[in-house]
gemmi code that builds the backbone of each chain (N, CA, C; Angstrom):
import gemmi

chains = {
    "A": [
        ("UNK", (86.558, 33.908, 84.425), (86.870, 35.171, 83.755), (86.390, 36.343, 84.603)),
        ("UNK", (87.423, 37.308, 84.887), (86.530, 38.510, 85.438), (85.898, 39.345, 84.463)),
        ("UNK", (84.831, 39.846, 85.986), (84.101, 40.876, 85.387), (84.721, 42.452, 85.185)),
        ("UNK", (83.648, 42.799, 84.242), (83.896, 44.007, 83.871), (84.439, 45.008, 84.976)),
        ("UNK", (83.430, 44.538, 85.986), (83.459, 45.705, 86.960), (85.027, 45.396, 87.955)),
        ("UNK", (85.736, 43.948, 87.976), (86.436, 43.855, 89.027), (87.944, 44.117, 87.583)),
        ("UNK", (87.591, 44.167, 86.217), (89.068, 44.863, 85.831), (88.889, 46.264, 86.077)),
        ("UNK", (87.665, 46.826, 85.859), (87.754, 48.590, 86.262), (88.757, 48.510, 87.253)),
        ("UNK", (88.044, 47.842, 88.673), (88.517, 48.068, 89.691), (90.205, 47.960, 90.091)),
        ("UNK", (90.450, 47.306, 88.866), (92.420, 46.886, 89.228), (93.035, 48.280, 88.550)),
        ("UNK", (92.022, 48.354, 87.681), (92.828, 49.962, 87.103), (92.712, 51.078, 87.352)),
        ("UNK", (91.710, 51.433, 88.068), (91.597, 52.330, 89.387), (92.338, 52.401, 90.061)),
        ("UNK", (93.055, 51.210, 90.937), (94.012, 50.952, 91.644), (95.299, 50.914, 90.796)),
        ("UNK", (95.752, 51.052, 89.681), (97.049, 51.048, 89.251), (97.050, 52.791, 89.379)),
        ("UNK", (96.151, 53.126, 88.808), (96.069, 54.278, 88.331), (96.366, 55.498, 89.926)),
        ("UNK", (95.263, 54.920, 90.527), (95.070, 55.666, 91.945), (96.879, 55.494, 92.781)),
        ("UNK", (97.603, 54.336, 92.982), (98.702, 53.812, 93.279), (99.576, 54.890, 92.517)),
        ("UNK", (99.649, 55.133, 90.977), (100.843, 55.597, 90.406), (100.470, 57.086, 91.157)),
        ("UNK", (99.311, 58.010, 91.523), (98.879, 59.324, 91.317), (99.642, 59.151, 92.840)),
        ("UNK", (99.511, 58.626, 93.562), (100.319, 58.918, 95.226), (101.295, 58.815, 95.612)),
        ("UNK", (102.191, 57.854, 94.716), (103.219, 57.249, 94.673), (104.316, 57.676, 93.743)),
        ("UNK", (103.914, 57.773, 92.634), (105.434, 58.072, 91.857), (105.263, 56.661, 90.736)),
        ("UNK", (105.107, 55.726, 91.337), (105.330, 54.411, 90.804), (104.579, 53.349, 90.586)),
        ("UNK", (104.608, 52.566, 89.272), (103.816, 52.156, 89.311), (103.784, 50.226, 89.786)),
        ("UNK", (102.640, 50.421, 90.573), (102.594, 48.986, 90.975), (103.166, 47.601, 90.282)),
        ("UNK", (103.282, 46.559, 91.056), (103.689, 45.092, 90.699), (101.995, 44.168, 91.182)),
        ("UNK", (102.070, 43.080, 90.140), (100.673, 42.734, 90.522), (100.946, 42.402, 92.257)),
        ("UNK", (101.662, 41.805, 93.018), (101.177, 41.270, 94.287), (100.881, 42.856, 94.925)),
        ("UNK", (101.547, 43.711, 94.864), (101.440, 44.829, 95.646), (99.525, 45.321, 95.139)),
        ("UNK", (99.215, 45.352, 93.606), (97.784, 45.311, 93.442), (97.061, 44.379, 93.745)),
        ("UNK", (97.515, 43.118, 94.288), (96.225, 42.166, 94.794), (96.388, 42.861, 96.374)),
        ("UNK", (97.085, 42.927, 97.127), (97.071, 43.369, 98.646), (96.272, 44.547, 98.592)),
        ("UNK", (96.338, 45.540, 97.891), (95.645, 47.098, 97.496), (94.315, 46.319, 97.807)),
        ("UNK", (93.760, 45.702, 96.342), (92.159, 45.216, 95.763), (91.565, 43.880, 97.022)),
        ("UNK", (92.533, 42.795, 97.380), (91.941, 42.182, 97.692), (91.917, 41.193, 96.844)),
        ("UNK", (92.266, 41.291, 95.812), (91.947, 39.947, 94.520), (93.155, 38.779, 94.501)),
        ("UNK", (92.879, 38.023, 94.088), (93.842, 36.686, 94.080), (94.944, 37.470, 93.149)),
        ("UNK", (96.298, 37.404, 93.568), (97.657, 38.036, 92.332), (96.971, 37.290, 90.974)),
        ("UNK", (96.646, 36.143, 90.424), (96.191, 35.644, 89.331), (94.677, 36.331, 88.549)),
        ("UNK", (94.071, 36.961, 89.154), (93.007, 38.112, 88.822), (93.650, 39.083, 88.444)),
        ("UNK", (94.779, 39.529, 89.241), (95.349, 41.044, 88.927), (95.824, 41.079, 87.192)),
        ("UNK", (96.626, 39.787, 87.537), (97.290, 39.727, 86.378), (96.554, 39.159, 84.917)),
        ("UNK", (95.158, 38.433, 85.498), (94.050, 38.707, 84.366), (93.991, 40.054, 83.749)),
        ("UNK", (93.374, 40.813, 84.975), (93.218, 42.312, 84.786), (94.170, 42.962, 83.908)),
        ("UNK", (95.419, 42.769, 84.000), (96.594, 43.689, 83.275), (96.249, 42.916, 81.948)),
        ("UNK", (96.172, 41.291, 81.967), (95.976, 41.319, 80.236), (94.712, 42.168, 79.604)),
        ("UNK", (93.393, 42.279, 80.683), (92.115, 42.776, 79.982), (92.385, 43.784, 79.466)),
        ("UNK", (93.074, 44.731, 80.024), (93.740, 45.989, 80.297), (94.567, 46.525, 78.891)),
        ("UNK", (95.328, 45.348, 78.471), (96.440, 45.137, 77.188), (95.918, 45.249, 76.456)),
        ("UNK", (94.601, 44.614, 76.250), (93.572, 44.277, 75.067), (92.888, 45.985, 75.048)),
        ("UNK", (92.643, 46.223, 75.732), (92.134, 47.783, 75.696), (92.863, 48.961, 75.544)),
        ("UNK", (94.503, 48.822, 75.354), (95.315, 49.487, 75.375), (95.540, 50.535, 76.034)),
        ("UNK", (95.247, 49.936, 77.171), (95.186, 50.741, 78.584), (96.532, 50.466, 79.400)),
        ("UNK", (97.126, 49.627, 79.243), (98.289, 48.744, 79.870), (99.506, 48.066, 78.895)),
        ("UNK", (100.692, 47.900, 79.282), (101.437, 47.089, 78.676), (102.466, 46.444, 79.542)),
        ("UNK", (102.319, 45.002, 79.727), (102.992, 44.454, 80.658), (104.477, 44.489, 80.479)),
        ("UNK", (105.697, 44.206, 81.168), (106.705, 44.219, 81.038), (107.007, 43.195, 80.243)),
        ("UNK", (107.665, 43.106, 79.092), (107.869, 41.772, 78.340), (108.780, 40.777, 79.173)),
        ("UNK", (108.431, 39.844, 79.123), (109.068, 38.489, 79.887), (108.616, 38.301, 81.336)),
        ("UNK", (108.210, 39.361, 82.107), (107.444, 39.497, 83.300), (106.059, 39.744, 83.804)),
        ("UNK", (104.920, 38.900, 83.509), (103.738, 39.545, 83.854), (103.328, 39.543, 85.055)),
        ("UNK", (104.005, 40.017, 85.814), (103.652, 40.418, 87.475), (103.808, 42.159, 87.524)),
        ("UNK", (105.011, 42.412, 86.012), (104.988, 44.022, 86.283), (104.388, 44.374, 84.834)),
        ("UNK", (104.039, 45.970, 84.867), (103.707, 46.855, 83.991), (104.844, 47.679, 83.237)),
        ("UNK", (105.184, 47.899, 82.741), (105.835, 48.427, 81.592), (105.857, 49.906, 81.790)),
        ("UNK", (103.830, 49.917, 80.992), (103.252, 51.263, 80.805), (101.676, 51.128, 81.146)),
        ("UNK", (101.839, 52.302, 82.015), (100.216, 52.038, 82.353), (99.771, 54.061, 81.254)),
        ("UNK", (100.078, 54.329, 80.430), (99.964, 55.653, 80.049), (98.996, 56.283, 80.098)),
        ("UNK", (99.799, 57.482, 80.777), (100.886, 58.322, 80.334), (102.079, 57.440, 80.958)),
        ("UNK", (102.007, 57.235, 82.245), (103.046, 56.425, 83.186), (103.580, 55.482, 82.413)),
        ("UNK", (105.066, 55.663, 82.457), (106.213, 54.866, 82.494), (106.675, 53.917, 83.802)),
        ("UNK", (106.730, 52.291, 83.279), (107.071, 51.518, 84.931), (108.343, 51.843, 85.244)),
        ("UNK", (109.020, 52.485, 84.354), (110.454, 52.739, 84.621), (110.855, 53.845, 84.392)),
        ("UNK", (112.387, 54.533, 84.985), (112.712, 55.562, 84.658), (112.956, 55.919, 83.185)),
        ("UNK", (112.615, 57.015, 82.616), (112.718, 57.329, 81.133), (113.667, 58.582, 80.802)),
        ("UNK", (113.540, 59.139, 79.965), (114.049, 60.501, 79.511), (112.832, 61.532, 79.459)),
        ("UNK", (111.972, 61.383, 79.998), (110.509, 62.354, 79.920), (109.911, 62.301, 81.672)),
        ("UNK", (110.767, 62.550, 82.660), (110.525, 62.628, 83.738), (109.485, 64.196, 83.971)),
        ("UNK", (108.933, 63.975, 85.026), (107.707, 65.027, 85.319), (107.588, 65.135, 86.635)),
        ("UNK", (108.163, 66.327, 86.985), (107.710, 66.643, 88.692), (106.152, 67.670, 88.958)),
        ("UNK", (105.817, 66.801, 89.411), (104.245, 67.442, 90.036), (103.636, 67.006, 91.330)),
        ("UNK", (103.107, 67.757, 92.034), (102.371, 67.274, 93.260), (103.718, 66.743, 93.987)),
        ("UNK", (104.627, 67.455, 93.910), (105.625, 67.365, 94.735), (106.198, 65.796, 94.861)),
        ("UNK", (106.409, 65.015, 93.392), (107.078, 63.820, 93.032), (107.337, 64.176, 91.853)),
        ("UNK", (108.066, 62.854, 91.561), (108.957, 62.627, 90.031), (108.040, 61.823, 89.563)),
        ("UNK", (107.349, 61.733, 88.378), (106.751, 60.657, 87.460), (107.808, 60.134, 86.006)),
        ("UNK", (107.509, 59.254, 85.478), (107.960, 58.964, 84.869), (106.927, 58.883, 83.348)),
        ("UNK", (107.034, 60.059, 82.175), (106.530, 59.518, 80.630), (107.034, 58.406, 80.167)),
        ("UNK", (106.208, 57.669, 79.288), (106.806, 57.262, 77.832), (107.205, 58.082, 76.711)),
        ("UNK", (106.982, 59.244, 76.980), (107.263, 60.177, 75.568), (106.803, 61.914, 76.140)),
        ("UNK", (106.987, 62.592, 74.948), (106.383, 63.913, 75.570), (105.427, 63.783, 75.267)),
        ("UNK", (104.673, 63.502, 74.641), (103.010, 63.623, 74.839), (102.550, 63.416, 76.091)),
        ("UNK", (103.554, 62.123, 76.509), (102.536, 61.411, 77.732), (103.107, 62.406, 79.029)),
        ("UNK", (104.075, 62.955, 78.327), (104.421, 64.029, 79.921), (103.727, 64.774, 79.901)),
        ("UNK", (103.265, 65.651, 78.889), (101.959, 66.654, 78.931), (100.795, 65.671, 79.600)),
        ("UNK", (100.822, 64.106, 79.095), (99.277, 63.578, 79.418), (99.496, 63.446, 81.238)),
        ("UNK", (100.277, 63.070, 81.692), (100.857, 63.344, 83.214), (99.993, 64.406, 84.158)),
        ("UNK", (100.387, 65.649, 83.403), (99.741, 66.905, 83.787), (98.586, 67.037, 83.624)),
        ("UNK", (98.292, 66.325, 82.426), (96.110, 66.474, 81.966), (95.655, 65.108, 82.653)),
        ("UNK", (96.032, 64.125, 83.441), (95.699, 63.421, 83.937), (95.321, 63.621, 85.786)),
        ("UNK", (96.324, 64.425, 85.749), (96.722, 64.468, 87.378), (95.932, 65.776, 87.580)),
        ("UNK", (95.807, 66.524, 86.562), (94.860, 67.953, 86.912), (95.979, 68.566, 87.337)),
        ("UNK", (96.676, 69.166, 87.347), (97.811, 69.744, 88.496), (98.782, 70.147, 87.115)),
        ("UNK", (99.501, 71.242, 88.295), (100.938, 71.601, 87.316), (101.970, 71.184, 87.500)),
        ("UNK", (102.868, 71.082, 86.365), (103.998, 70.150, 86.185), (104.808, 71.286, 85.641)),
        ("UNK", (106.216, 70.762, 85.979), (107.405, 70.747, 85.543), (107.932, 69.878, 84.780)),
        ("UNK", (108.178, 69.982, 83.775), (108.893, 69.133, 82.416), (110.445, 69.294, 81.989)),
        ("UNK", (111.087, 68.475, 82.723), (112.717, 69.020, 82.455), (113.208, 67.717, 81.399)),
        ("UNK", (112.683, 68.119, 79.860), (112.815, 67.179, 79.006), (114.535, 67.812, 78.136)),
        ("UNK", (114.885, 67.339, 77.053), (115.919, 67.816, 76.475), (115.373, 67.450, 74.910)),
        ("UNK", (116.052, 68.787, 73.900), (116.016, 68.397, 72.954), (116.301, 67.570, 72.213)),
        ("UNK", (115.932, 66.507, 71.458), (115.998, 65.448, 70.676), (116.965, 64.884, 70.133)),
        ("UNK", (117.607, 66.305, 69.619), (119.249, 65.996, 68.503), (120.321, 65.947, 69.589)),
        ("UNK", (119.807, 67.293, 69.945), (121.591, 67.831, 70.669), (121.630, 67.625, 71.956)),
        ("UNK", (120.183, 67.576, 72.768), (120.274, 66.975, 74.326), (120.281, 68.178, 75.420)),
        ("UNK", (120.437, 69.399, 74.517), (120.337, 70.684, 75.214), (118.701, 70.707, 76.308)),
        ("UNK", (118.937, 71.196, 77.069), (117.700, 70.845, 78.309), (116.446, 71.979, 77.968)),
        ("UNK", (115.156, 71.396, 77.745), (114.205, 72.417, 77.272), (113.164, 72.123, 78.281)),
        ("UNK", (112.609, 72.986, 79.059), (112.035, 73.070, 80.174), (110.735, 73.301, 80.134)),
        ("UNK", (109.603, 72.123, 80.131), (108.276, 72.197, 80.001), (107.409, 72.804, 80.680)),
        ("UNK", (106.268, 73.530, 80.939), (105.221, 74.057, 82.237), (103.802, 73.821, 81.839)),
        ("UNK", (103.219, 73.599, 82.533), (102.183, 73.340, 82.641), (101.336, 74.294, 83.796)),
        ("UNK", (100.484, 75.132, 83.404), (99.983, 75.728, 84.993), (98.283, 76.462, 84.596)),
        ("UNK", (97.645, 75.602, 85.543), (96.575, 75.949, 85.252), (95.775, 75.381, 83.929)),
        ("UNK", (96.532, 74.111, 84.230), (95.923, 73.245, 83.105), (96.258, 74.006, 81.598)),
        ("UNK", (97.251, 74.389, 81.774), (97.227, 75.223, 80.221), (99.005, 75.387, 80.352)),
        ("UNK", (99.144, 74.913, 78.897), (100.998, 74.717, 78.668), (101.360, 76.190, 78.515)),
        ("UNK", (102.513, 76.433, 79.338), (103.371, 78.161, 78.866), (103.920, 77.639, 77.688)),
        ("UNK", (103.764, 78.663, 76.804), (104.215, 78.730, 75.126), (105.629, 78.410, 75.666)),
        ("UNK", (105.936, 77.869, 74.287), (107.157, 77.656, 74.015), (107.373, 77.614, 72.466)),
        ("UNK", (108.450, 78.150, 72.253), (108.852, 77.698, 70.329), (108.987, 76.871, 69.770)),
        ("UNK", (108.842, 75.633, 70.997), (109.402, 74.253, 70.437), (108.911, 73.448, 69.601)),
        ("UNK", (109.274, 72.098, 69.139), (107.912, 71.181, 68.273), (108.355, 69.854, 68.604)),
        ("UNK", (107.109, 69.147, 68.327), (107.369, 67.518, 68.544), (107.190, 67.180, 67.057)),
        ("UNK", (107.930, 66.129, 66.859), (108.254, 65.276, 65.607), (107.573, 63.584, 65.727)),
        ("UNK", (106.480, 63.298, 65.427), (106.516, 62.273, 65.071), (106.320, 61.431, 64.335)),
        ("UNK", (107.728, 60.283, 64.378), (108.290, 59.245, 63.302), (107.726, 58.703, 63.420)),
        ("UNK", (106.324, 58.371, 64.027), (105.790, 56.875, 63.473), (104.325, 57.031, 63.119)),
        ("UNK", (103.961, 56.777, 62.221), (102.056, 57.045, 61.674), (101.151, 56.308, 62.835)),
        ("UNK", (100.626, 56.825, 62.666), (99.452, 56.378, 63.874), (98.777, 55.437, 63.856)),
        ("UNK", (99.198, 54.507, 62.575), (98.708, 52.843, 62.029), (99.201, 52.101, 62.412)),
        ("UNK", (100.746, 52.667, 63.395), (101.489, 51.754, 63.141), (101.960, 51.870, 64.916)),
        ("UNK", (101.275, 52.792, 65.745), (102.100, 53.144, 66.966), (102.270, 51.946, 67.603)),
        ("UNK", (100.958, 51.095, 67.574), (101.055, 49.570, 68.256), (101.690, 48.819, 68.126)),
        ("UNK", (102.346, 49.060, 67.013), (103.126, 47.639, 66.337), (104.325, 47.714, 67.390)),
        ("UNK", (104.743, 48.549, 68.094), (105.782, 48.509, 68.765), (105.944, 49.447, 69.676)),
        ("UNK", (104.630, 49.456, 70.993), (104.564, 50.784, 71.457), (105.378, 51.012, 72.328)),
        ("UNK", (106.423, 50.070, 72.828), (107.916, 50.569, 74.245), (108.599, 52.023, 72.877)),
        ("UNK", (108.770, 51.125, 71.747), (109.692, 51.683, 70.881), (109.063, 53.374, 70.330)),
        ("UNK", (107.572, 53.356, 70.220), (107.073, 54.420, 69.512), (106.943, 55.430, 70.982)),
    ],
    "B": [
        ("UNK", (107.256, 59.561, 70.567), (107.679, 60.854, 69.910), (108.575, 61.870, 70.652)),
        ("UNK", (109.118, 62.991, 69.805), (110.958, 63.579, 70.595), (110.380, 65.212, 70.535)),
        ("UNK", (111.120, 65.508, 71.509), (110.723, 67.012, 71.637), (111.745, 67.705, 70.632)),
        ("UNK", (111.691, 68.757, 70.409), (113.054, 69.654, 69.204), (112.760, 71.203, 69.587)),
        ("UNK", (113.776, 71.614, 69.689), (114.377, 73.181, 69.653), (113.415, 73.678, 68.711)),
        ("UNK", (113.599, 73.625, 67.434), (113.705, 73.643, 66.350), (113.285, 72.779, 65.267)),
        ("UNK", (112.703, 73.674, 64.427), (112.681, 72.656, 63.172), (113.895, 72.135, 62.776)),
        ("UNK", (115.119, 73.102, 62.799), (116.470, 72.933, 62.134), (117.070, 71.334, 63.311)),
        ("UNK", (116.278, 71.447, 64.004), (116.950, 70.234, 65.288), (116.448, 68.965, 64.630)),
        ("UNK", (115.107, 69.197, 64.302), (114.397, 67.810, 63.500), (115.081, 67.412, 62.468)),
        ("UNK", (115.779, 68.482, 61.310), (115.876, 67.890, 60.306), (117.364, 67.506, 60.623)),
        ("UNK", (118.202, 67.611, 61.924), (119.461, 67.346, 62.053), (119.484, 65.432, 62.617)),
        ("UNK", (118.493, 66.100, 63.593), (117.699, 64.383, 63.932), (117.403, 63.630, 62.931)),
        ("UNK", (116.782, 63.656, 61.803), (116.682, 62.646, 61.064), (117.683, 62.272, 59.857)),
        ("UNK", (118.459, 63.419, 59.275), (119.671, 63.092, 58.825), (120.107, 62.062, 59.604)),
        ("UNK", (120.919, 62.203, 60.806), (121.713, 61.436, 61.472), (121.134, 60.066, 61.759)),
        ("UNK", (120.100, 59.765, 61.686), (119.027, 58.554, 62.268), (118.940, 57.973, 60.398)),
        ("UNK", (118.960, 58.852, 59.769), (118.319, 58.352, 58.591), (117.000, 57.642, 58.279)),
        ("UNK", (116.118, 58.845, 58.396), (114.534, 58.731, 59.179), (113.872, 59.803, 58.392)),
        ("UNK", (113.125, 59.601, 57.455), (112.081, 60.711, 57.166), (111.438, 61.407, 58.116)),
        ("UNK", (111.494, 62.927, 57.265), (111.058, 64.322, 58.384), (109.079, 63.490, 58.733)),
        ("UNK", (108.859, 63.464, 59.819), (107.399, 63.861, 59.746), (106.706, 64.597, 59.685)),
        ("UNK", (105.194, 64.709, 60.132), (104.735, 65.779, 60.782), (105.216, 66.292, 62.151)),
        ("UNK", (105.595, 67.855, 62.172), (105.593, 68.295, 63.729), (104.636, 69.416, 63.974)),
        ("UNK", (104.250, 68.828, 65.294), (103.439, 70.064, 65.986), (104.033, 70.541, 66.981)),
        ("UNK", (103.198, 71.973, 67.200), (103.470, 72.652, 68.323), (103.053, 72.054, 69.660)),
        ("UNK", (103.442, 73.183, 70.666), (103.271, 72.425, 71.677), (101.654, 72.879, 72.636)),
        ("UNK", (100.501, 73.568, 71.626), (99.715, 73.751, 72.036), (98.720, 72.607, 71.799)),
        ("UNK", (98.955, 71.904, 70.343), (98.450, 70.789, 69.968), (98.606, 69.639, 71.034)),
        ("UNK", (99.967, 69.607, 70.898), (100.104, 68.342, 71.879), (99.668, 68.546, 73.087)),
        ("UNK", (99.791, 69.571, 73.652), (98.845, 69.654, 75.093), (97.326, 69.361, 74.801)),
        ("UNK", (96.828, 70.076, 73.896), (95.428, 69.025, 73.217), (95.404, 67.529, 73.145)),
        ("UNK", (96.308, 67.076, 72.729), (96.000, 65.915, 72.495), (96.177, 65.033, 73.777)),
        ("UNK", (97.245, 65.650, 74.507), (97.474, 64.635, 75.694), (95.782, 64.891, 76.956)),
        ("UNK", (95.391, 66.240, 76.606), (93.813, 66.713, 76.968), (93.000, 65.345, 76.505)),
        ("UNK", (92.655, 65.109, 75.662), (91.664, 64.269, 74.986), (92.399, 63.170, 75.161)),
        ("UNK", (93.248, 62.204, 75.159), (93.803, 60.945, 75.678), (94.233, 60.955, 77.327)),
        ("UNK", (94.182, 61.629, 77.587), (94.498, 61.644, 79.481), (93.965, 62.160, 80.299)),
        ("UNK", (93.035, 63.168, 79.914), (92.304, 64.006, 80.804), (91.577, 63.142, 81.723)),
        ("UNK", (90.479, 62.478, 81.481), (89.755, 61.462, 82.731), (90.595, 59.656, 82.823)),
        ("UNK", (91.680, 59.645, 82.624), (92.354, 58.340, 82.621), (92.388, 57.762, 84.369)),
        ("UNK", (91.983, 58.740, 85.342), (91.554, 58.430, 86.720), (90.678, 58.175, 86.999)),
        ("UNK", (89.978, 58.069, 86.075), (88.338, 57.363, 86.078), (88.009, 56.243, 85.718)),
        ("UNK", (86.810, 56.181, 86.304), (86.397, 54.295, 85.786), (86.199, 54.231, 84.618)),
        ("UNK", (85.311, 55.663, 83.673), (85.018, 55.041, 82.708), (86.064, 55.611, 81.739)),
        ("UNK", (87.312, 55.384, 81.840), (87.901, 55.715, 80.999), (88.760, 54.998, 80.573)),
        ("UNK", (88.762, 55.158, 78.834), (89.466, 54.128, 77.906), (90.203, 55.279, 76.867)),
        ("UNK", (90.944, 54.158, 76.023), (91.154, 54.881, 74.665), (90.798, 55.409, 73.798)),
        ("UNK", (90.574, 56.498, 72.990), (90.058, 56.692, 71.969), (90.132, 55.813, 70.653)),
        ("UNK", (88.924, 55.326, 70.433), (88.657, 54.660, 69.418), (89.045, 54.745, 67.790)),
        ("UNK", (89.218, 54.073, 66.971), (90.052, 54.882, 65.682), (89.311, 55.907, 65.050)),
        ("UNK", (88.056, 55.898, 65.191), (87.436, 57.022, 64.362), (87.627, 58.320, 65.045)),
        ("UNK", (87.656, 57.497, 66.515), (87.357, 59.041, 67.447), (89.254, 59.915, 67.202)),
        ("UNK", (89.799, 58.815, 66.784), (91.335, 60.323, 67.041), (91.220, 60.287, 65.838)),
        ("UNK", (90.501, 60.010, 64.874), (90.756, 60.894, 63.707), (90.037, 62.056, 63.668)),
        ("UNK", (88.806, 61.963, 64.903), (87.657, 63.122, 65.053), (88.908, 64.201, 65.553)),
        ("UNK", (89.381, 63.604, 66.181), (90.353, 64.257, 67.837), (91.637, 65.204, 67.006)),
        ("UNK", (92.222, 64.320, 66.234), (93.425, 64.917, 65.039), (92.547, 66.313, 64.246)),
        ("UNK", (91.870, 65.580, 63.961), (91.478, 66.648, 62.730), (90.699, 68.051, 63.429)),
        ("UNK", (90.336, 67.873, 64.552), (89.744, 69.313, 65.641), (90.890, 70.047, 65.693)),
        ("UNK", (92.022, 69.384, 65.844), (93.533, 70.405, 66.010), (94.450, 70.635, 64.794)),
        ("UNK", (93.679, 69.800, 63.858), (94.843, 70.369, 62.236), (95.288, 69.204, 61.909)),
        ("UNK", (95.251, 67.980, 62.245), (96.022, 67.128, 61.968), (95.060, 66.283, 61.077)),
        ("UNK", (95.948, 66.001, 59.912), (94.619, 65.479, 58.740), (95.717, 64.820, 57.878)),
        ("UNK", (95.144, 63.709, 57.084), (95.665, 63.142, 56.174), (95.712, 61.527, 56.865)),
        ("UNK", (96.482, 60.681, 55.925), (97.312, 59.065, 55.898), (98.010, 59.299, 57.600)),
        ("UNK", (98.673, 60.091, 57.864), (99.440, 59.886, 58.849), (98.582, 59.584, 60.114)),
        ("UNK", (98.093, 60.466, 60.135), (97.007, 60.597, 61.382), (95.666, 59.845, 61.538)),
        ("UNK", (95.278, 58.609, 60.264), (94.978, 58.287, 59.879), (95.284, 56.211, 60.595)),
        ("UNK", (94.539, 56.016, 61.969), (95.473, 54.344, 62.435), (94.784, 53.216, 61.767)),
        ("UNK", (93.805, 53.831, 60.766), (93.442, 52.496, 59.790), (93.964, 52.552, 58.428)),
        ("UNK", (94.892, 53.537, 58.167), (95.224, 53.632, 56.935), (96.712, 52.481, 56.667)),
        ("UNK", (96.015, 52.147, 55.369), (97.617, 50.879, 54.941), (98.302, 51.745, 54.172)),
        ("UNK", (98.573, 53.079, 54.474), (99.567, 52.946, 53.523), (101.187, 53.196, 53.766)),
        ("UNK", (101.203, 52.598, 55.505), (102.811, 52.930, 55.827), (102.947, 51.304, 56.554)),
        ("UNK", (102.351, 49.900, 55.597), (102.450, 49.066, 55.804), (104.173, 49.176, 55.404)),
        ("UNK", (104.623, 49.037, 54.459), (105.629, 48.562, 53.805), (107.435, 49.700, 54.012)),
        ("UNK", (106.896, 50.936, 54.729), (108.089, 51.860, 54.992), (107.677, 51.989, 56.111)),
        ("UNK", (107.027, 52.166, 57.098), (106.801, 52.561, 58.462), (107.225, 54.032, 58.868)),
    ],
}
model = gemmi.Model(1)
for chain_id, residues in chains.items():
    chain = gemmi.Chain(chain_id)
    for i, (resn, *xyz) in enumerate(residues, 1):
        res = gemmi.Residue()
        res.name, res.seqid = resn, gemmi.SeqId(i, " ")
        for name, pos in zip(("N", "CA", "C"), xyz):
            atom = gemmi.Atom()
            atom.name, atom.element = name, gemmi.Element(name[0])
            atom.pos, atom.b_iso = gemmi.Position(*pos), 0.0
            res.add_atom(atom)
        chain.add_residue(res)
    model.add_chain(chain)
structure = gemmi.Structure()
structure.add_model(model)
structure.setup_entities()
């Protein structure tokens, strides 16, 4: 079983990987990073699950899903900062993008119903007003029960 | 969760979905909140907020009640 200190260390490295990159790692690409056997890494991503720090790709545990805020895949909550594209799971996590990375972002999200394009900022660690609002459908008892979906 | 124009956008969204209105916040909140869930997530010692702690975390920005609430049963049965 790993230790405490060598799952920190894989999520440092997912984490550190997505902030340079855009994208987020596959376990062999995080064992070459760490050094750890691919079968550690992918310990790590379950320790990780359990802490709800991670969510592996369903049917694939070599990839990540969601390491959040980060999306493993392209979404509808894309975020340009530090001169790349990131990918949210949601708008929260595109704001969390920006409070993660320290840095300012661009948010070229669209409204919900109609798809009309509503343009997020972030600068100076502090969001430019906007009139807009977030809606959310799912209680906070329940976000786990299905978090790709929530 | 979905971004909206409008309130009038939400309640067009959930007509069509056939989805009860929720709570919505602004977008100063949610920059709070994504503050307190993401701010040190580049760090070692950083984890999730614990259930008591986002109800500490909700309720610093207005958000109070069952909803906001991730030990509450009472959206076992409608979600």
């Amino acid at each position: 079983m790993l230790n405490e200190d060598t799952v920190t260390r894989v999520k440092l490295a997912i984490y550190g990987m997505i902030a340079d990159t855009g994208a987020i790692p596959n376990s062999m690409e995080l064992a070459w990073a760490t050094g750890l056997a691919e079968t550690s890494v992918r310990e790590a991503f379950s320790r990780l699950h359990v802490k709800r720090l991670l969510v592996p790709e369903p049917g694939d545990s070599s990839r990540i899903r969601m390491a959040p805020p980060f999306s493993g895949i392209p979404t509808a909550f894309p975020v340009d900062a530090t001169g790349k594209r990131y990918y949210a799971n949601c708008i929260w996590d595109a704001y969390g993008i920006a409070a993660a990375l320290h840095t300012d972002a661009i948010i070229p999200a669209r409204d919900g119903y109609s798809g009309e394009a509503l343009t997020l900022e972030v600068k100076g660690e502090r969001p430019i007003p906007q009139p807009y609002v977030a809606h959310f459908a799912v209680p906070a008892a329940r976000w786990w029960d299905d978090i790709i979906h929530t | 969760m979905l971004l909206f124009r409008s309130e009038e956008s939400v309640d067009r969204w959930c007509e069509t979905h056939n989805v009860p209105r929720r709570p919505l916040i602004d977008l100063q909140q949610l920059w709070q909140l994504a503050v307190h869930w993401y701010a040190n997530r580049l760090t070692p010692e950083s984890r999730r907020p614990a259930a008591d702690e986002m109800v500490s975390i909700f309720a610093s920005i207005g958000l109070t009640g069952p909803f906001w609430d991730p030990k509450s049963d009472q959206w076992k049965a409608d979600g």
